[in-house]
Every structure is written in structure tokens, then in C-alpha cells.
C-alpha positions in Angstrom: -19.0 21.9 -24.2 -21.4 24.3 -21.9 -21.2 23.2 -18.4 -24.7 22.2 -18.5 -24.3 19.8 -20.8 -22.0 17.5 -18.7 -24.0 14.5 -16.7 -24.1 15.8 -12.7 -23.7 12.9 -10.4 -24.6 13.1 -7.0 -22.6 14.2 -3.9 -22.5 12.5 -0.6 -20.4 12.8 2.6 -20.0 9.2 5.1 -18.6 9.7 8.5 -16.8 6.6 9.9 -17.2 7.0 13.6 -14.8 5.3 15.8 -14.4 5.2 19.4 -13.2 2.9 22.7 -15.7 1.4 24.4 -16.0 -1.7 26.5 -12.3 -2.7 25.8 -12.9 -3.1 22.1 -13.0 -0.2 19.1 -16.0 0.6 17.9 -17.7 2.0 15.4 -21.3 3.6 14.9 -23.9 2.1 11.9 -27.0 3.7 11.4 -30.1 0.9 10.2 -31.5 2.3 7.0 -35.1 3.2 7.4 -36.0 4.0 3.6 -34.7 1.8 0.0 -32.2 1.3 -1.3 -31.2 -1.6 1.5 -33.9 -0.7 3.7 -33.5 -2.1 7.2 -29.5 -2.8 6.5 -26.7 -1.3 9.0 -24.7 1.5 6.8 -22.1 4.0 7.7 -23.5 7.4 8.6 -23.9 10.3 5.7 -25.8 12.2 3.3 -26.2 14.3 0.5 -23.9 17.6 0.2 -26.1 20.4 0.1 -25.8 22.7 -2.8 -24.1 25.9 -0.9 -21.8 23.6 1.6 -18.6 22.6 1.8 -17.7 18.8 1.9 -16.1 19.6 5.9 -19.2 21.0 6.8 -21.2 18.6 5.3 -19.4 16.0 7.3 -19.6 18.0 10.4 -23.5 18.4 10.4 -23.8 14.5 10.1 -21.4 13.6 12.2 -23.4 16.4 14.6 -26.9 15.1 13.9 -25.9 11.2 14.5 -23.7 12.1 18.0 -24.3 15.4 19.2 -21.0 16.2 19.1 -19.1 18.7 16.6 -15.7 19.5 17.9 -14.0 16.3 17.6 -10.9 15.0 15.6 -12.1 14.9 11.7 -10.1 13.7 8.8 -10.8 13.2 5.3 -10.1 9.6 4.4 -10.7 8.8 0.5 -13.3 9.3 -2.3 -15.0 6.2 -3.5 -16.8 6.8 -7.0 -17.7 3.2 -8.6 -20.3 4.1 -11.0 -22.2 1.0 -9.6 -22.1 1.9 -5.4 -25.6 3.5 -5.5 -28.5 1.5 -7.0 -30.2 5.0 -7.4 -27.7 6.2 -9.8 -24.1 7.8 -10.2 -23.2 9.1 -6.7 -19.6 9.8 -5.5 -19.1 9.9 -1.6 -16.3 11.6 0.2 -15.7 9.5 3.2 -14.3 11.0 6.3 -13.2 9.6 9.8 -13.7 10.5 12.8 -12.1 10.3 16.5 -14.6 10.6 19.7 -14.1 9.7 23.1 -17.3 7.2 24.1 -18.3 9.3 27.2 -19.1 12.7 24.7 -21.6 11.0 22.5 -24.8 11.2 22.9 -26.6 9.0 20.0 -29.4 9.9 18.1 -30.8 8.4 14.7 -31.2 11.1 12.4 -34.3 11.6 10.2 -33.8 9.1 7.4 -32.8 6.1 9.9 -34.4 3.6 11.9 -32.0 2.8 14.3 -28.1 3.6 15.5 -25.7 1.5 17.7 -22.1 0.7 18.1 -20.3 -1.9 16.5 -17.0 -3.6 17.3 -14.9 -3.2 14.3 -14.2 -7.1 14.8 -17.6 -8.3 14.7 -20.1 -6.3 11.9 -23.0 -6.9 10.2 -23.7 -7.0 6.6 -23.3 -3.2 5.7 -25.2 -1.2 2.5 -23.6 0.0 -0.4 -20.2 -0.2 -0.4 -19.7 0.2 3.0 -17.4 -2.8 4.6 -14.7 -1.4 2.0 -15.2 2.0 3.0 -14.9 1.0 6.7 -11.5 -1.1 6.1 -9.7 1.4 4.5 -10.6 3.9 7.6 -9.3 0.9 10.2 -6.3 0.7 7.9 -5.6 4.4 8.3 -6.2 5.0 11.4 -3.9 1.6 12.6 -1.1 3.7 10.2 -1.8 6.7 11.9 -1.2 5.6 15.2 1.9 3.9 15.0 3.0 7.1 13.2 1.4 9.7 15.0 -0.2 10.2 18.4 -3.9 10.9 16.8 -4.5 8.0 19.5 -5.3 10.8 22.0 -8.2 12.2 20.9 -10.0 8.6 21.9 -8.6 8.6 25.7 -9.6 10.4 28.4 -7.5 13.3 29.6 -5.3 11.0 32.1 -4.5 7.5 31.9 -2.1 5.0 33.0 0.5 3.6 30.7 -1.7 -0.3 31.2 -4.4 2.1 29.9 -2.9 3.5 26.9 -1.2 0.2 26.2 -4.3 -1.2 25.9 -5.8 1.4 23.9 -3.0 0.6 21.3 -3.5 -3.4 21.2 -7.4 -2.9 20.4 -6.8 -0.5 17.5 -3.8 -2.3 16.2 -5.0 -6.1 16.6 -2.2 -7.4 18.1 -0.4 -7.8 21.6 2.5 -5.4 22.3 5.4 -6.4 24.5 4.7 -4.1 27.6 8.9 -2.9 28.3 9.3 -2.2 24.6 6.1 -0.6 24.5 6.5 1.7 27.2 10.3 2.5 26.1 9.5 3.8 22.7 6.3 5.4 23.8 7.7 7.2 26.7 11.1 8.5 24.6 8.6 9.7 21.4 8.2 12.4 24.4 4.3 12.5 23.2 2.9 11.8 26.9 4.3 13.2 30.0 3.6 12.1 33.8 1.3 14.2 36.1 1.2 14.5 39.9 -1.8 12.2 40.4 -2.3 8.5 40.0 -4.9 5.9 39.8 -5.6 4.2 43.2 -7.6 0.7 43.4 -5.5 -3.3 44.1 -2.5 -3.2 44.1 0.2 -0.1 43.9 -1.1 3.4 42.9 -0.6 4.0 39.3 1.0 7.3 37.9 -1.5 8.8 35.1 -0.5 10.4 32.4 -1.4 12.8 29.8 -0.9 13.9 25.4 1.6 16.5 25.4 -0.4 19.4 23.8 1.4 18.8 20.6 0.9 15.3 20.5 -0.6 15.4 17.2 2.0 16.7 15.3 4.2 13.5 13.6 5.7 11.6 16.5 9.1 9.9 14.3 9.8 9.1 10.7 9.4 5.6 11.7 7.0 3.4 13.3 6.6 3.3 16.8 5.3 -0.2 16.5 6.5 -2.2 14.2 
């Protein structure tokens, strides 16, 4: 059959945004200001246009939502239930990204009434398929870390071990055992010590830093398991 013959579904790119702010992870939701689900909190995206790539696309929203481009970007899944747009047969490539809270400068783009952050622990009702979308990102990214150190790109450029520690109990969900923990993340030989530490009660703590390959595969096996 002629290519033109074949039905053409729609394109779109969502962004999953995730960041560390207030002690919690967090995650930005735009509020719909047009049908379908008019006024409900969705996951950032749009329509792929017709001479861009799906990267690109992804890029431009996740620039016109934050204001920031050059950030940690991965592609996550392609979710194409012939029922997840109301409007009619529209396949989304989902990527996720990593930003560091103080980089972001938040703006609602043209088609949305309002944007915010939202703990991954406490969300609203989300459009579309949307709460699916945004498991399957948590569930990569929890895999991710405890395989890799993509962890880095949402940390400042020092921290202290309590710091990072932290960092890894808020994505993860769970409490950590602080010896173990800073064994197996100290002999991954991911982070190394710098000459300055964090001064405030108590003893001065030594900060740290991401190796500059840190995001190359840490082990063949979990770091946290």
C-alpha cells in the first residue's frame, strides 16, 4: 500500500522533570489550560513538530517549562494505548529529566495555566495517562541509581556524605544504614573528598564531589540492595 494510505497518528514528546527540593523529590505538573482535562495537573509535553527530532522536541519543552536546556535527559518509554488521548490516536515518547532545584526558573508555557512542583509522594489526580507515565520514570530512575551514579546531576557540586545519603533515601523510599552506606559508596570510587568542608554545630564536615566519570556504570550489582 502507498504510504499515504496508512492512518497517521499523532506524535507527542512528555518530559518528566525531577528534582530535590525541600528534603523531598519532586517533580514539575503543568495545570491544563485548554480540553481535554482542562484545569487537571499533567506532565509537561507537546506535539513533535514535523521537521524535529524526538530529542529536540523534548529539549524545547523541557526549555520552555524551566529555562534550562543542558541538563541530564533520557529517553524513558513509548506509551501508545490507542485510548490515552480523547482527541484521537496519539503515541507519546516520554523522556526524563535530572535538574538541580537552584537552575530552574519556572515558567508556564503557552497552552498551560499554571506550573508547580510536586513531591512524587503526594500528587494530584494527573490527565491522560499520566500517573503511569510518572511511575515508570520513579521506577527507573530508583534502578538507575542504585546502579549508576546519574544521582549527581541532582546535587550540588559539593556535598557531605549526610547530604548525599539523604539524597539517596528520598529517591529510593527507604532508610539506609549510614556505615554500610558510606562503605559501598565510598569504594564504588564514584565521589572523591575535596579540601573544604561544611562548617555550622558541631564538627566541620568534609564535602565531597562526582568523580567526572561518575556517570558511567558504577558495578554489575546494586549498590543498595
Amino acid at each position: 500500500m502507498p504510504l499515504e494510505d496508512y492512518p497517521r497518528p499523532s506524535v507527542t514528546v512528555d518530559v518528566i522533570i525531577f528534582t530535590l527540593r525541600e528534603d523531598d523529590l519532586q517533580v514539575l505538573l503543568i495545570k491544563r489550560g485548554h480540553p481535554p482535562f482542562e484545569g487537571m495537573w499533567a506532565i509537561p509535553g507537546g506535539f513533535v513538530d514535523i521537521v524535529e527530532s524526538l530529542e529536540d522536541a523534548a529539549l524545547r519543552e523541557l526549555e520552555e517549562e524551566t529555562g534550562v536546556r543542558d541538563v541530564y535527559l533520557e529517553q524513558l518509554y513509548t506509551f501508545g494505548d490507542p485510548g490515552r488521548d480523547p482527541r484521537g490516536r496519539t503515541i507519546t515518547v516520554a523522556y526524563f529529566a535530572l535538574v538541580p532545584a537552584d537552575t530552574v526558573r519556572l515558567r508556564a508555557g503557552d497552552d498551560a495555566a499554571d506550573v508547580r512542583w510536586w513531591s512524587v509522594y503526594d500528587l494530584p489526580p494527573l490527565a491522560f495517562d499520566h500517573a503511569g507515565i510518572l511511575a515508570y520514570a520513579l521506577q527507573r530512575l530508583r534502578y538507575k541509581l542504585e546502579y549508576t551514579a546519574v544521582g549527581f546531576e541532582l546535587l550540588p557540586e559539593t556535598f557531605t556524605l549526610s547530604e548525599l545519603q539523604a539524597a539517596y533515601e528520598v529517591i529510593l523510599g527507604e532508610t539506609l544504614d549510614k556505615r554500610n552506606f558510606r562503605r559501598k559508596i565510598l569504594s564504588a570510587g564514584v565521589i572523591e573528598q575535596t579540601s573544604e568542608y561544611r562548617t555550622g554545630e558541631g564538627r566541620p564536615a568534609k564535602l565531597y564531589r562526582f568523580c567526572d566519570d561518575a556517570v558511567a556504570e558504577v558495578k554489575t550489582r546494586r549498590l543498595f540492595p
